[in-house]
N, C-alpha and C positions, 0 to 999 in steps of 0.2 A: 504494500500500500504506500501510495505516496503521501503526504500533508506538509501543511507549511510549518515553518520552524518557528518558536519564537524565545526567548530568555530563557525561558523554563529549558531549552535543549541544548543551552549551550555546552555543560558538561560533554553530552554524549557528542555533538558537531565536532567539540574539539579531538575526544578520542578518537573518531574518523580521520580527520583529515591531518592530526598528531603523528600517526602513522608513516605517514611522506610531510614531511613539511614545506621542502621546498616545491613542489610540482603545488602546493595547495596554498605558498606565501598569499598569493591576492585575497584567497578566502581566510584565511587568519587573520591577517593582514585587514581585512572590513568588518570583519566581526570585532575585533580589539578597538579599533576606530570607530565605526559609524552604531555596531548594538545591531538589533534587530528592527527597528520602529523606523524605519526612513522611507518616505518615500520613493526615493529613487534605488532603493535596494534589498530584497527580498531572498528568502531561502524557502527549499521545499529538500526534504529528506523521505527517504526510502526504507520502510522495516518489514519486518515479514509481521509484524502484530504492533498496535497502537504502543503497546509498551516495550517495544523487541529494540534493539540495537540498530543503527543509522548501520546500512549496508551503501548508502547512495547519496549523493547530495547535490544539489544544483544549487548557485548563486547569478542570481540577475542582479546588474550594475546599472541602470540605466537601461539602455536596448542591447545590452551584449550579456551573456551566460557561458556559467564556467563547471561545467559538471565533473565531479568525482567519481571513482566506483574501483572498490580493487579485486570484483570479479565483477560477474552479472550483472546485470539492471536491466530495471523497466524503459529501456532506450523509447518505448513508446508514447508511457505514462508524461513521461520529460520531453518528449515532442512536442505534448499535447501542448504544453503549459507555454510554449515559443508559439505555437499556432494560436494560442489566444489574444497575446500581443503584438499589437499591426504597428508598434515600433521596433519589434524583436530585430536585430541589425547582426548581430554576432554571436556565435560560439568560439570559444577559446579553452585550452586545455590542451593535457598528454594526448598526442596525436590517434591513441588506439583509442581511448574512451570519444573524442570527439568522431570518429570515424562510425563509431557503435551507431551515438545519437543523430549522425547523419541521413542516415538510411531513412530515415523517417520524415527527411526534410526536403524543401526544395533549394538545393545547393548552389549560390552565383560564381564563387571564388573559393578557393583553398589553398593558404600560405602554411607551406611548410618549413620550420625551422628547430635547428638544434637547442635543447635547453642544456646550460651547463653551472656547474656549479663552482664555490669558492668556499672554504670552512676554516680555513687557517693561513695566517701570514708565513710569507715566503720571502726568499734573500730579493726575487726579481720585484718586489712590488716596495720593498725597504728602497730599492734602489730607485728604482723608478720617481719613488716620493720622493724623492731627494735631491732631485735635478732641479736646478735653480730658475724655475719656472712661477712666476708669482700667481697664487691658487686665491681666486676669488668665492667666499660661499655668499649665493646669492639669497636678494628677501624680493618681496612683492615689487619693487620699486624698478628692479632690475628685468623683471620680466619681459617689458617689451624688447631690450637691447639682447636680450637671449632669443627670443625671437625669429626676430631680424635677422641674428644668423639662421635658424631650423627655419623658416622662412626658402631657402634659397637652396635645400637639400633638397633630392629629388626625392630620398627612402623617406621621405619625413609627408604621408600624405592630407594630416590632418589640415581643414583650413587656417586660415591666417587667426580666424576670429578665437574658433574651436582651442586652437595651441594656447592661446594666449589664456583663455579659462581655464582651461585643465592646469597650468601650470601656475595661475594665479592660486586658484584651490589648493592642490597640491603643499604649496608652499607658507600659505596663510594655514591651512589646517595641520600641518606640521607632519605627515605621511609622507613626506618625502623631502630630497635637501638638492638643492641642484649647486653644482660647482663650475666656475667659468675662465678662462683666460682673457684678458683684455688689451688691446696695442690701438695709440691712439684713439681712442673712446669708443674701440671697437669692441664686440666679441667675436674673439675668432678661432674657441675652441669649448666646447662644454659638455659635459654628463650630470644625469641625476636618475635620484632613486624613485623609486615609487614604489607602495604597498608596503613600507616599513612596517613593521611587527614588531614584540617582543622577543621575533628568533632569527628575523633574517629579513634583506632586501632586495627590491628586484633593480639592478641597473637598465636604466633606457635612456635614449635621446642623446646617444653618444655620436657628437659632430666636430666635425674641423671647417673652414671655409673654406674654400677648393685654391683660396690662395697661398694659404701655408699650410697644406697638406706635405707630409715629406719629413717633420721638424720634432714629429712624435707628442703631439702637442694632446691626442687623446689620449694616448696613454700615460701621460702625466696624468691629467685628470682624473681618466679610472683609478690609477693606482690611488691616488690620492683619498676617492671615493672609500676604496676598496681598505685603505690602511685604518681610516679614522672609524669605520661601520666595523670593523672585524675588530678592534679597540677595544669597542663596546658591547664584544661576546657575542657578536651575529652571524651568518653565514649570509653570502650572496650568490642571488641569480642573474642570469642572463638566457635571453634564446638570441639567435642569428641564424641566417644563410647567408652571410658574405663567407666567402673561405678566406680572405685574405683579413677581415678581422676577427674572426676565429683562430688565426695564427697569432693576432693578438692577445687577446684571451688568454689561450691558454697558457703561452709566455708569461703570461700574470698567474698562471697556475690554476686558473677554470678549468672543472675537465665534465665532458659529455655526459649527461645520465639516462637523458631520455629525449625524446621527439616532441617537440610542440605543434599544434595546430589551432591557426586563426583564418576559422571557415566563414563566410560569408553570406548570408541569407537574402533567397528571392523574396520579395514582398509577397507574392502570390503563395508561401506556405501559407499566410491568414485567409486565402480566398479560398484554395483549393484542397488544404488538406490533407498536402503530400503524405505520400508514405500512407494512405488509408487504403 
């Protein structure tokens, strides 16, 4: 049976998704932060009896959903609940569970990439920090000149407006920290976290300006990221398909766990019901 989560589940939600914590950071990650009561963000769990143990779990963010499961599920049941919502925009998650709940949908895009992890400091990330590169941590004020640069990244496809909220929020709510390089009142190299937790973070929005690409100017940054978050007892994540910064990466000592997928939703699953 499926139903929706609410306070009262929190114990058992965590036990679930405790189990893997980095593949479930986002969902930790919202639950520590936002609670259950928000409008823009809902949970529904999966047990064989009202009182039985969370086998399954789904989190809507907005129009995007992130399902759990460390075997079976009602890939259906969790369909249904994206067919109810005609804002429903995304699934994201380990690439086998989102493949499961696909089948029942009607699929526009599917971005595949590597998720990989970080749990402990290394000589390469001490050293990295250490390059006399002057490391700015950004507040709300800075956001538009961060921007400006993810603005002008091609992998970067949120709009101009959309960037700038997410990361105003972000930053004003203290879920995530973003760190920047500056030359002539430029920015022209930056990373930040997002879904911070009590266990670990996720790295995104990791850019250079395509004019001082070459100077290793993001890997100051991550390491940076990566030195002060692992300080404070965390582990971090990351996904990619770039290979050539996945050589990055893992030079910082990420190493591959599992598969991520950020699938795409036709609007017509609300009309027609796919997968019925």
């Amino acid at each position: 049976m499926i139903r929706k989560l609410n306070e009262a589940d929190r114990e058992d939600l965590m036990e679930l998704v405790g189990k893997n914590p980095a593949i479930n950071l986002y969902i930790i990650g919202d639950v520590e932060n936002f609670g259950f009561e928000q409008d823009f963000m809902e949970l529904w769990g999966e047990s064989d009896s009202v009182d039985g143990p969370l086998k399954a779990v789904i989190l809507r963010f907005y129009g995007s959903y992130l399902p759990y499961s460390e075997g079976p599920f009602d890939a259906e049941g969790f369909a249904e609940l994206l067919r109810r919502n005609k804002n429903a925009e995304m699934i994201s998650g380990s690439l086998e569970v989102v493949r499961t709940l696909s089948k029942w949908l009607n699929i526009r895009q599917e971005k595949e990439m590597l998720f990989a992890e970080l749990t402990e400091m290394n000589e390469e990330i001490r050293t990295a920090a250490s390059a006399p590169v002057p490391i700015q941590k950004a507040t709300t004020q800075d956001v538009d000149a961060i921007c400006t640069l993810t603005d002008v990244i091609s992998e970067f496809t949120s709009s101009p407006e959309d960037a700038r909220k997410t990361l105003h929020k972000t930053l004003e709510s203290g879920t995530g920290r973003t760190y920047f390089v500056e030359q002539n009142g430029e920015v022209i190299a930056t990373a930040s976290t997002a879904a911070e937790n009590s266990r670990s973070a996720m790295i995104v929005a990791v850019a250079t300006h395509p004019e001082y690409r070459g100077q290793k100017l993001a890997s100051r940054v991550v390491a940076q990221l990566c030195a002060d978050i692992l300080a404070e007892g965390k582990s971090l994540c990351l996904f990619y398909n770039n290979p050539q910064a996945g050589l990055i990466y893992k030079k910082l000592g990420f190493r591959d766990i599992d598969k991520w997928s950020m699938t795409y939703l036709h609007k017509e699953n609300q009309l027609t019901g796919a997968g019925i």
